[in-house]
Phi, psi and omega in degrees: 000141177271152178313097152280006165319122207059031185305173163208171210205133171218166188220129161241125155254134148224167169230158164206164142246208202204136194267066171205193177286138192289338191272319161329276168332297196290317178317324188302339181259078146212192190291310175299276199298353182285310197295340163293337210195341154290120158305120168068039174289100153217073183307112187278153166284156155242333175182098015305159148291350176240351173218206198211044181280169187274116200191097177330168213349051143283126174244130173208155188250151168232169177243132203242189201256009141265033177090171199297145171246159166234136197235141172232140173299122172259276190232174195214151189161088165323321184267352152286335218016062183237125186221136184224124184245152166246157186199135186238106177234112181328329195282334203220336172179170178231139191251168158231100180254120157267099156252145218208105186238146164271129167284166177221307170216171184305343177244029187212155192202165166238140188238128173229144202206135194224128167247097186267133189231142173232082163307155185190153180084206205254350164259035214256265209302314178289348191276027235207298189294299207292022186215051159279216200262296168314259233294337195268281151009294180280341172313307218269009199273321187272341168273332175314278170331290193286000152305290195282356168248045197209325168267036177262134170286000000 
C-alpha cells in the first residue's frame, strides 16, 4: 500500500484560447472527445460498462505512466459548458479537475481549467514538479497546440 503520509496538495489555474465555437469546444474535455486530440489518449469505460458518456458518475480508467488511474464524471453540465472530474492513481495522487468554456465570440471560446492535486507516496516530489507554476503553463500551452492542430482540416 503506499505511505499517504505527508501528502501535499496544490491548485493550478490556466486558461487558453481556441479559434472554434465555445459548443464546439466543450465534447472535447470528455472521456471520448480527449481520444481526438490527446496523444496516446485511451479511456477505458467502466461504468457504463459499454460507453463513456458526459454524465455524472460516468467511470473509465486510463493507463498512466505509475499504473492504472480511475476517473470519475462529478458534474457535467452542457449549457454551462462545465464538466469535473475526479481522479485517482494509487501511486501517486487524487486529482479534482474543472473545465469550463467560454464563450468570447461565435467562432472564438475560452477554456479555463483548475487542477486541484494531493501527491502522496514515493513519486509525491516528482509529481508535484509536473504541477509547479512553469509545468502547469506548458500543460495548457500543449492542449491548446493540440487543440488547433486537430481542429485543422
Amino acid at each position: 500500500m503506499t505511505n499517504l503520509n505527508h501528502a501535499e496538495q496544490i491548485t493550478r489555474d490556466g486558461e487558453f484560447e481556441l479559434p472554434c465555437a465555445a459548443d464546439t469546444a466543450y465534447p472535447f474535455f470528455s472521456p471520448e472527445g480527449e481520444k481526438h486530440w490527446v496523444p496516446g489518449w485511451s479511456a477505458k469505460p467502466v461504468f457504463p460498462i459499454d460507453k463513456m458518456p458526459l454524465e455524472p458518475e460516468t467511470v473509465f480508467m486510463t493507463e498512466e505512466p505509475h499504473g492504472p488511474a480511475v476517473w470519475m464524471i462529478a458534474a457535467a453540465d452542457k449549457r454551462t459548458r462545465r464538466t469535473e472530474y475526479v481522479a485517482f492513481e494509487p501511486k501517486t495522487h487524487c486529482g479534482h479537475i474543472a473545465v469550463r468554456v467560454e464563450v468570447i465570440a461565435a467562432e472564438r471560446c475560452r477554456v479555463h481549467a483548475r487542477y486541484t492535486i494531493t501527491a502522496f507516496g514515493e513519486h509525491k516530489k516528482e509529481f508535484m514538479q509536473a504541477f509547479n507554476e512553469e509545468a502547469f503553463g506548458e500543460r495548457m500551452l500543449r492542449w491548446k497546440q493540440w487543440i488547433e492542430k486537430y481542429l485543422q482540416p
